[in-house]
Steps between C-alpha positions, in 0.01 A plus 500: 500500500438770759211652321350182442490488906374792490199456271453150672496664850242768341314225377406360850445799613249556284355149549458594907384831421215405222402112570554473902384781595145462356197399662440227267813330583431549853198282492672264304817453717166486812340218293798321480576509869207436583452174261836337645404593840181240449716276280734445781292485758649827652319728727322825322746845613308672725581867682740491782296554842512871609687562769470789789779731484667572839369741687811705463458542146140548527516851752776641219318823328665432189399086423241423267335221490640213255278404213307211541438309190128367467585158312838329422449541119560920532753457751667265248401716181710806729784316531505362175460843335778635800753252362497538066498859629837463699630238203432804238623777701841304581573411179429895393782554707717264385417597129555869590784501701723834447781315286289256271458747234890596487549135508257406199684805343808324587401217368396611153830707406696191599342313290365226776149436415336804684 
């Protein structure tokens, strides 16, 4: 039963890794939003307005200017991309956590599925 978590958990990992995190899936998920935006009625996303940072920021030697995004498509491709990213690289850790591999060894010398 455990491994079968485990393979099932490995399975969507894959999944994010291979099919979300592709271009072509991008600009599907895009079209979609898009579509249903006109569909109901709902304004088009559009880039925040840039704002001035504060003048105490601005004299510091060490800021750097924050990326401005030239349409709301990238800035929504980055964050897209930013977030299967964070969704593979948590469950990494949860699939390679220091004791899972005693406790799948565990597992199969009980006798318990593993």
């Amino acid at each position: 039963m455990l491994r079968d978590a485990m393979d099932a958990v490995h399975q969507l990992r894959q999944y994010y890794a291979d099919h979300l995190r592709s271009n072509e899936k991008w600009e599907e998920i895009w079209q979609h939003v898009i579509s249903r935006s006109t569909e109901l009625d709902l304004e088009m996303p559009q880039l925040p307005r840039v704002r001035r940072r504060p003048n105490k920021l601005e004299q510091s030697t060490t800021a750097t200017a924050l990326h401005q995004f030239q349409d709301i498509k990238t800035k929504c491709k980055v964050s897209h991309f930013e977030l299967v990213d964070l969704l593979v690289a948590e469950l990494d850790r949860r699939l390679h956590q220091p004791g899972m591999n005693k406790l799948m060894g565990g597992v199969s010398v009980l006798g318990l599925g593993g």
